[in-house]
N, C-alpha and C positions, 0 to 999 in steps of 0.2 A: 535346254528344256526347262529347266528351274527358272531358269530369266524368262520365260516367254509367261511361264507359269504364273508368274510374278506380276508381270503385266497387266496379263488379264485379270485376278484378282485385284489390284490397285486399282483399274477403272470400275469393274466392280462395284468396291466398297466407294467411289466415288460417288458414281449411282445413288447406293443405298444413300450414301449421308446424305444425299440432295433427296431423296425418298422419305429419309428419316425425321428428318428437318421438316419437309411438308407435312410427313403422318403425325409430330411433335405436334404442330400447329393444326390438323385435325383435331386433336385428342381434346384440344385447348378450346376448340369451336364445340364440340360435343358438350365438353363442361360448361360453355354459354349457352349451349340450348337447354339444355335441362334445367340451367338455374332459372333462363329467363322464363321459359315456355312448358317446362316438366316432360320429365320421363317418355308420358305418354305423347307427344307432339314431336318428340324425336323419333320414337319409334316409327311414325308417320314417315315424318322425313326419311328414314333408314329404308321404310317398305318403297317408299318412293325411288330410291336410287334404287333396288335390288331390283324394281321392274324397268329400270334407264338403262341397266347393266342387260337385263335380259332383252330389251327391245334392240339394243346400239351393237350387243356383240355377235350375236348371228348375223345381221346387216354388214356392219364391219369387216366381222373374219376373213373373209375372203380375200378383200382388198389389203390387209394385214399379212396375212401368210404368203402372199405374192410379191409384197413388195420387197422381200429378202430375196427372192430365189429368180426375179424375171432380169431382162434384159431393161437397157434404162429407158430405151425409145417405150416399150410397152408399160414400163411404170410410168411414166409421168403419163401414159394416156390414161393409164388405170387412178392415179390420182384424182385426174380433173373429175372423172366421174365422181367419185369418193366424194368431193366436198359437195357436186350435185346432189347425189344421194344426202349426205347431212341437211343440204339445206331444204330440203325435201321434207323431213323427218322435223324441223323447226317450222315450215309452213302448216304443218300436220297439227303442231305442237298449238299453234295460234288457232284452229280450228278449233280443238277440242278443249280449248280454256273451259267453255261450261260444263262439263264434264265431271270435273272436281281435280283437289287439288293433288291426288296420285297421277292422274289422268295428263296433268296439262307438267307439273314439274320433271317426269319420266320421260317426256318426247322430250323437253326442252333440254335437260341432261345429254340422252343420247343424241341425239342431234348435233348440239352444241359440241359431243368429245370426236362425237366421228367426223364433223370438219374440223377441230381440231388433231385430231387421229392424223387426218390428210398434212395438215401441215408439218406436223414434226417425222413424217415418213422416212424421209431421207435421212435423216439422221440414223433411225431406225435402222435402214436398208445399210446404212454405211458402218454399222455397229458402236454405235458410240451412245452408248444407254446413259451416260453421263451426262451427254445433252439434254435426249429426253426427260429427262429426271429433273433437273436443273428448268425444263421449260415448266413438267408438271407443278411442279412447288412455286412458280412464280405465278401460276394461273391459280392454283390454290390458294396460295397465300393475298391476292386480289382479292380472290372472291369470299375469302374469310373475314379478311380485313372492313369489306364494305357492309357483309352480312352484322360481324361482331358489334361495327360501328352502330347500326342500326339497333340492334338487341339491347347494349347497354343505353343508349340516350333516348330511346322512349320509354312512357313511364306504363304504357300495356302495349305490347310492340305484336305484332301479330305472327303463326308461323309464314302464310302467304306472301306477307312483305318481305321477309325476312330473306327467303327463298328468291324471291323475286332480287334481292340485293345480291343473291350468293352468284346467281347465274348471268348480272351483266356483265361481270368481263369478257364471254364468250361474244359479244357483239366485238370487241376489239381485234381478237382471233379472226371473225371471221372479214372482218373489212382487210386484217393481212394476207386472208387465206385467198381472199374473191381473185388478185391478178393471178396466181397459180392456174385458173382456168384456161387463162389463153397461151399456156405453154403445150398444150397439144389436144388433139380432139379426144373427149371421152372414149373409152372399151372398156367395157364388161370383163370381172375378172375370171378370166377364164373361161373354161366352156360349160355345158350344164351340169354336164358330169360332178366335175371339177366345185364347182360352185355349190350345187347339189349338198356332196359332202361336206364342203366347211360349212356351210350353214346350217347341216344340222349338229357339226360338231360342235359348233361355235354356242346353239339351242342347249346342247347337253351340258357346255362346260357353266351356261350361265344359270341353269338350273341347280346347277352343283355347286357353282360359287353364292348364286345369291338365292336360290329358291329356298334356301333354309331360314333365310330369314322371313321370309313371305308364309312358308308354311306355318311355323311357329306362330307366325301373328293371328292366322287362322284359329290353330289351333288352342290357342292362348290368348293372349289379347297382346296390345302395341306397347307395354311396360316390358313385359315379358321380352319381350324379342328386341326392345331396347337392351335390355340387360346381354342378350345374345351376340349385337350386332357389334357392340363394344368390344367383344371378346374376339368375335371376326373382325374387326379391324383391326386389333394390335396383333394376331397371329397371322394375315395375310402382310401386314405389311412387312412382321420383318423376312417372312418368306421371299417377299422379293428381293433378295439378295440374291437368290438364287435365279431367280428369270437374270437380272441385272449381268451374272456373273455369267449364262448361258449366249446372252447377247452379245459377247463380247468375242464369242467365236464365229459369229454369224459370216465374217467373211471367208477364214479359211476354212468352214465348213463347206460354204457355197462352193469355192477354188476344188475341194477333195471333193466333190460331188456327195454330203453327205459323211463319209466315209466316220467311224466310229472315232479311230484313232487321231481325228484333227479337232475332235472337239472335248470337252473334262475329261480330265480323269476319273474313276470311281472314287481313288483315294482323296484327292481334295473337294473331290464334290461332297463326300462321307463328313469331310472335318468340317467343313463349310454349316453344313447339313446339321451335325451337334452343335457346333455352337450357337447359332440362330436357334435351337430350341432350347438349349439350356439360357439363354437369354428370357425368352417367354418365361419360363418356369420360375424363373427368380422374379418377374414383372409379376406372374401369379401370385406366389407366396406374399411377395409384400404388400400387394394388396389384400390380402387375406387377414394380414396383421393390421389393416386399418378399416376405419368405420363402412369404405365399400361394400355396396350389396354382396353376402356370402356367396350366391347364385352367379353371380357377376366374377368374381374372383377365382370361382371354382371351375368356371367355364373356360377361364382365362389359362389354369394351371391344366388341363386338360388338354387344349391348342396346343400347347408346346411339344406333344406329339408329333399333332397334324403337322406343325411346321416345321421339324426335319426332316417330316416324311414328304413334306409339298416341294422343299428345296431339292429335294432329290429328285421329283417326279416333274420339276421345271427343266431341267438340264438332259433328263431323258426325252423330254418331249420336244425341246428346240431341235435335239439330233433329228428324230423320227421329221420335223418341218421339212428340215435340209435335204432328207432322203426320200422325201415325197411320198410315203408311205402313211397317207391320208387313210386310207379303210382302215386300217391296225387300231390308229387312234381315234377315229371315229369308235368304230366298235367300243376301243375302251372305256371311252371315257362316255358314251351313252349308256353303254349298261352300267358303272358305277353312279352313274346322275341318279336314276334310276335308282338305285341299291340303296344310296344316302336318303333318298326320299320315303321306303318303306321302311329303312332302321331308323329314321324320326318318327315315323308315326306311330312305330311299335313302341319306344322310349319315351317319345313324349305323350301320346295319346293312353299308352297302357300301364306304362311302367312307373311313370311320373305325374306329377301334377303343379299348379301353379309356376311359384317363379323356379323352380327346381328344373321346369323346361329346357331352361339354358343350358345346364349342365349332361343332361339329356340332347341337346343338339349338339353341343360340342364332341361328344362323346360319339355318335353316330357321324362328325366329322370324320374321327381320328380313324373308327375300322372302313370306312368307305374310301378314306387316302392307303390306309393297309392294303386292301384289294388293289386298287391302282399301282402301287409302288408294286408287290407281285409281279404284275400283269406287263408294266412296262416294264421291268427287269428284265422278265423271261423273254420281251420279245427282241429288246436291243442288246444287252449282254448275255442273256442265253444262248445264241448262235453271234457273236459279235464277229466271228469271222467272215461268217456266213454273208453277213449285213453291209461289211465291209466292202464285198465284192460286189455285191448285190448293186449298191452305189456306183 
């Protein structure tokens, strides 16, 4: 048991350092957009991905949560559609260039990750989040590289161009992804039902992942919610140690039909779970002790909550995939979206003002992953015997 325990941890943290490694060289691309372009034209940027995130993952989801649990002749038909569907959303993307520049970099984002989504599937499906990981940071690190180039060697570089530099590697992705199409005819993942629900689970989760950065901007201006999005980035990312570490069960979950007892344990998911926050917190603090925005730092020491509480609340929710138990999680995780979005408004709209917002959104992260962590508790270890059989 130790040895198997072991394993999957080891791939894991392999994961993450390829995770880490990419989120390192975000952090680095951040700090050239601010220097070159300021605050405010990142925060742009930022609002931009958080509507790429909300456009790609309700579209995605479905073909996502399927590609673990189906049969392989039904995945790969479900693939080829996947990359149709992306490139669908980058035809969209070319349309609405006039638009402006949230309008036309958000299609081009999702588009570009959901045929890239279709390519790294298998992997996905095969449970080897090491891969993934390793593909993610080497797309990343392209598109950073060609973006940064650009930043520092002109002498007023613009954010449009800039962008525009970040997003061509996905043209590369998808001239490897095009021959995948004729490995089987398109299907629809799943039925309406089925469908149905992921996508608006998939609506709730992107509301809840990125809507706080978009509200904030609303509510505050794009400095503001720069300083916020900062803070969400280094707390989701090192969270994904915990997705990373849940992936890694994804086959003998699928073999147990689900079944509670073939996927973490509570105990190493708990220790998993502290450490990745107590890593945030010390990221907080020392930025605290340095000339960084106070807003900014204080945002940052407050995530380290949300992210023991997200690491635990990843490893619950891969089980619930495996066991097909779509309404539970739906349910959940729409009314917490939901929940985060009226305790920002109450925090930042009443309670707080200016850049102090940040601190105010993180904070209305941390009790709306409280409620969550609850809620999936009760439902997969409050009866886990129950859940077990149920499978």
């Amino acid at each position: 048991m130790a040895g198997r325990w072991s394993t999957h941890v080891v791939t894991a943290l392999g994961a993450a350092m390829w995770a880490y490694g990419g989120r390192a060289i975000g952090l680095l691309w951040t700090v050239i957009v601010i220097a070159s372009l300021g605050i405010s034209d990142y925060g742009l940027y930022a609002m931009g991905f958080a509507l790429a995130a909300m456009v790609a993952g309700p579209v995605d989801h479905p073909f996502n949560v399927r590609s673990v649990r189906v049969d392989d002749q039904r995945f790969q038909r479900e693939r080829t559609a996947r990359i149709l569907v992306g490139g669908a959303v980058l035809v969209l993307a070319g349309v609405l260039t006039p638009a402006g520049y949230i309008a036309w970099f958000s299609l081009v984002i999702a588009g570009g990750e959901i045929v890239f989504n279709a390519f790294k599937s298998q992997a996905v499906r095969d449970g080897h989040p090491d891969v993934v990981m390793r593909m993610d940071t080497l797309r990343q690190g392209a598109s950073i590289g060609l973006g940064a180039t650009y930043l520092v060697s002109v002498e007023e570089p613009s954010l449009q161009l800039a962008s525009l530099c970040y997003v061509a590697p996905y043209a590369v992705i998808i001239a490897l992804t095009v021959p995948k199409i004729f490995a089987a005819r398109p299907a629809l993942p799943g039925g309406r039902r089925e469908m149905s629900l992921l996508v608006f689970e998939n609506f709730s989760n992107a509301v809840y992942v990125q809507g706080d950065v978009l509200l904030l901007g609303v509510l505050t201006d794009s400095t503001v919610a720069g300083y916020y999005s900062i803070a969400s980035l280094v707390g989701w990312a090192v969270a994904g140690v915990g997705q990373s570490y849940a992936q890694t069960y994804h086959e003998r979950l699928r073999e147990a039909g689900g079944a509670v007892s073939a996927g973490p344990s509570l105990r190493s998911t708990t220790v998993l779970a502290a450490t990745a926050g107590a890593l945030v917190l010390v990221v907080g603090l020392v930025l605290l002790a340095t000339p960084a925005p106070e807003p900014m730092a204080g945002a940052v020491i407050a995530m380290a909550a949300f992210v023991f509480l997200r690491v635990m609340n990843w490893v619950f929710t891969t089980v619930l995939y495996l066991q097909e138990r779509d309404r539970e999680r739906v349910t959940a995780n729409a009314t917490v979206a939901a929940l985060k979005m009226v305790l920002i408004l109450g925090l930042v709209g009443l309670l707080t003002s200016g850049a102090a917002g940040a601190i105010g959104t993180a904070s209305a992260s941390v009790m709306a992953e409280m409620v969550l962590f609850a809620w999936l508790h009760r439902v997969l270890h409050g009866s886990a015997r129950s859940s077990a059989e149920r499978s």
